[in-house]
N, C-alpha and C positions, 0 to 999 in steps of 0.2 A: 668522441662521445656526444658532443654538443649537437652534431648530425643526426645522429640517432634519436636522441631528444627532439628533435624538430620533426624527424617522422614520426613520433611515437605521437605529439603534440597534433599533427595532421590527423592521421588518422582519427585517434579521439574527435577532433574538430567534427569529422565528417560523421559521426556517430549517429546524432542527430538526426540531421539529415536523411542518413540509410532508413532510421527508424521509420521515418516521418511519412517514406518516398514509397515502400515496400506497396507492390501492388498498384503503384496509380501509373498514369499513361502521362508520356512526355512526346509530343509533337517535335519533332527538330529539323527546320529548313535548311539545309547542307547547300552551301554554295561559295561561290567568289573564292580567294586566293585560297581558303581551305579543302578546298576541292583540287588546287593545280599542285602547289608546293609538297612535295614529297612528305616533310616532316610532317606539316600538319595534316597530311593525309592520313598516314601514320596514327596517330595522336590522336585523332578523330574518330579513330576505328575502336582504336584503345578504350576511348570515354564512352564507347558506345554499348563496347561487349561487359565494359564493368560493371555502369546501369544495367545490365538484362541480368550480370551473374550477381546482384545483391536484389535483387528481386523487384528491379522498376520496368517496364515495358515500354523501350523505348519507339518510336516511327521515324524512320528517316522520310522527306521530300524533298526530290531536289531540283533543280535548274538546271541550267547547261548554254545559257544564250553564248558565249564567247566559241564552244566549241560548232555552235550550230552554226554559227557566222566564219568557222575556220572551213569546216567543209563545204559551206557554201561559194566561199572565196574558191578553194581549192578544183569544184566544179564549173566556175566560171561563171557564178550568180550572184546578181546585186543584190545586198540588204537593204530592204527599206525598212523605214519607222514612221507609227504614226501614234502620235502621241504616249511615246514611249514604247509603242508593243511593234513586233514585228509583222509586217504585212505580207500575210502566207495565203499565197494560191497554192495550186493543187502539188505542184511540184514542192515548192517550197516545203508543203505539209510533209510528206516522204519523207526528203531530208530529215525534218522534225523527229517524225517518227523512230526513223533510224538512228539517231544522234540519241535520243533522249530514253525511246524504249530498246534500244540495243547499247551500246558502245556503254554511255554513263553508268546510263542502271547497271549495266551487267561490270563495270569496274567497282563503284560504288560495292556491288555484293561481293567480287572477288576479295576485295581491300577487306571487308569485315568477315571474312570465313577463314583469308589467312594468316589473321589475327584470331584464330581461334572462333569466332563468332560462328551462328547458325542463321545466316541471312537469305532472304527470300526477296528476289524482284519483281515489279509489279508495272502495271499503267494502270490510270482508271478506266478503259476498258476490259480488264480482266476481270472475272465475274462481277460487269458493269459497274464495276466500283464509284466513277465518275461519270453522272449522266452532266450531258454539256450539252447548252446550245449555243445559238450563234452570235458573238458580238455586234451591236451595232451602233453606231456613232454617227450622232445629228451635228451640224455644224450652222449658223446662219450663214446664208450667202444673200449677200445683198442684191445679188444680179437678178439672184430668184425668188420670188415671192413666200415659198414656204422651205423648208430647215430643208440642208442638202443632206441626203445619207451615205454615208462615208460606208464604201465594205473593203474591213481591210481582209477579207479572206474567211482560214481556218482557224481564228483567233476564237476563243468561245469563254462562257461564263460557267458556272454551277448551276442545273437544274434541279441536279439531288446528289444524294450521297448513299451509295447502299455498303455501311461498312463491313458486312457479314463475312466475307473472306479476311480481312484485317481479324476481326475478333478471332477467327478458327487459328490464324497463323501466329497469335499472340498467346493463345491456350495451348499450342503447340510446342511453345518456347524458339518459337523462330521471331526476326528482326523485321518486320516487314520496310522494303525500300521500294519508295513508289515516283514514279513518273508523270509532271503532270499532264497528262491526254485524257482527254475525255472520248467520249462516243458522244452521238447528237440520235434523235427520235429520227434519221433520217440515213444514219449509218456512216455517216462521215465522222472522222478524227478532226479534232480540236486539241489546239495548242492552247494550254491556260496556264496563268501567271502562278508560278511556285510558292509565292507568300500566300495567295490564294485560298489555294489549294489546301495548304498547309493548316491555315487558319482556320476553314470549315472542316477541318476534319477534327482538330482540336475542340472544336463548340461541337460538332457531332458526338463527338468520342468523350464530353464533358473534362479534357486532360487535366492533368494536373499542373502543367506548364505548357507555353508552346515558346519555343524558344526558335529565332531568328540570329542568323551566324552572317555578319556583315563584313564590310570592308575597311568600317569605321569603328571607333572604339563605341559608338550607341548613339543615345541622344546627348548632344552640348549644347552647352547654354553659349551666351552672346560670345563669349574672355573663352569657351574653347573646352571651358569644364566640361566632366561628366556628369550626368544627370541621373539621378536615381529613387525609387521609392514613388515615383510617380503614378497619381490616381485622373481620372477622364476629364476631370475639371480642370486641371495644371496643364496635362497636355495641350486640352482643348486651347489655354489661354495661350499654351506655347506658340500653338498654330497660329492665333490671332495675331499676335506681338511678330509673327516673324523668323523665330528664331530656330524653329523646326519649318523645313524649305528644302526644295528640293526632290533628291533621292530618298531622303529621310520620312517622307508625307505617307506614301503609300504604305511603306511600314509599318509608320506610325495608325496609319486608317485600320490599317488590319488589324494591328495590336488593339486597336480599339473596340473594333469589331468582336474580337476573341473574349474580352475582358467583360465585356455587356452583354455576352452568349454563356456566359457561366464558367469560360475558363478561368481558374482562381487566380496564376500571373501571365504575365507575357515577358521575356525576356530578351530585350535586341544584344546581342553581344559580339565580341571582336574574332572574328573567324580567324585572325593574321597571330593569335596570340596561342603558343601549344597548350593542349589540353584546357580550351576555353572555355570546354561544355561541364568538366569536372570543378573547374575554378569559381564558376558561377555557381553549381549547383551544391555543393558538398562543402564552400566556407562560409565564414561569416560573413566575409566582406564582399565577395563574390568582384566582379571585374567590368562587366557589364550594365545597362541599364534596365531597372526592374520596374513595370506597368502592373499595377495590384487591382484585381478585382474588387466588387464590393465586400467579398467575405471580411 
């Protein structure tokens, strides 16, 4: 009986919540072990079709660097890095393409349609969703007089954002799951970073949350804690002091980004934890760390 009380007790918890959530847009970066591991695959799918059936609109974004770097090995091609992004020439790009707008995306959709979901895959080149151009990266070189330009390829940025297929597939009550490629003013495909991606679509789409699904329980403080409740100014000093470093910064920049473009929070959370997306968003205590807009 005491079991039963404890669901009865959840539920209610989450009551709120549904209220609160009915109708707004939640951005969600899908990636790292919650993407590999079966259960959390699972589980992920699960939290995703229950936000669409209590009436929130969710957006999948996802990633895929581990699997782009399996089929690359597998074809007999090196990976390189340059500061941090992968350096894609033409072939490289392919692979991209295929890894990211075939194989993921289209598991991603299978996994939420047969959990019952009504999911739709996407790139941002489908109805130019993601216009992109070209990344480029100065470096000084002392040898040379003026900043060297690094080209690492098909790697590209956000020139715009035309969300108008998102909207129709969201009024349609389907899940939109997207890929992050761009197109460029020149016809080329670009590879752009998923947090990215993810973040301007949430400041686009004004979301109600954008939530990032990591490998780490979020942000910690020096002793390992979690960190939460966090506004641009605490971050900012966290940057300063040190203690956000790392894999952690870019997140963090984004999240920052998101929070200063009018998205109301940003949420880093533990992708390795079942149903993370529902734990965060439907309790009081939630599990994750929370970045609050100005509202």
């Amino acid at each position: 009986n005491s079991s039963a009380k404890n669901i009865a007790h959840v539920l209610v918890e989450a009551l709120p919540y549904i209220n609160r959530f009915v109708g707004k847009t939640f951005v969600i970066k899908y990636g790292g072990n919650a993407m590999i591991d079966e259960t959390l695959k699972n589980s992920f799918a699960q939290d995703i079709i229950l936000m669409k059936r209590v009436g929130m609109n969710p957006i999948v974004v996802h990633g895929g660097g581990p699997q782009i770097g399996h089929l690359l090995k597998r074809l007999g091609k090196e990976s390189k890095f340059f500061q941090g992004m992968r350096v894609t020439d033409s072939e490289t790009m392919d692979v991209v393409q295929m890894v990211l707008g075939g194989l993921v995306n289209k598991d991603i959709v299978t996994l939420i349609n047969r959990q019952g979901g009504a999911a739709v895959g996407l790139t941002g080149k489908d109805a130019e969703l993601i216009h992109a151009r070209k990344l480029t990266f100065t470096r000084d070189n002392p040898e040379m007089n003026v900043p060297e330009i690094i080209d690492i390829g098909h790697v590209g940025e956000i020139a715009s954002l035309d969300t108008s297929i998102i909207d129709l597939l969201i009024h349609g009550n389907f899940i939109p799951v997207i890929a992050p490629i761009g197109v460029g003013d020149d016809g080329q495909s670009y590879n752009i970073n998923a947090d990215i991606v993810a973040g301007k679509l949430a400041e686009i789409l004004k979301a109600e949350k954008l939530m990032l699904l990591t490998n780490t329980a979020g942000v910690l403080d020096k002793q390992g804690e979690l960190l939460t409740g966090l506004n641009a100014a605490r971050v900012h000093a966290l940057i300063e002091d040190g203690t956000i470093e790392g894999g952690m910064l870019p997140k963090v920049h984004c999240a920052l980004d998101a929070v200063q473009s009018g998205v109301h929070a940003v949420h880093i959370i533990d992708g390795r934890i079942e149903h993370a997306i529902l734990l965060e968003i439907f309790t009081n205590k939630g599990i994750g760390s929370l970045i609050k807009g100005r509202r």
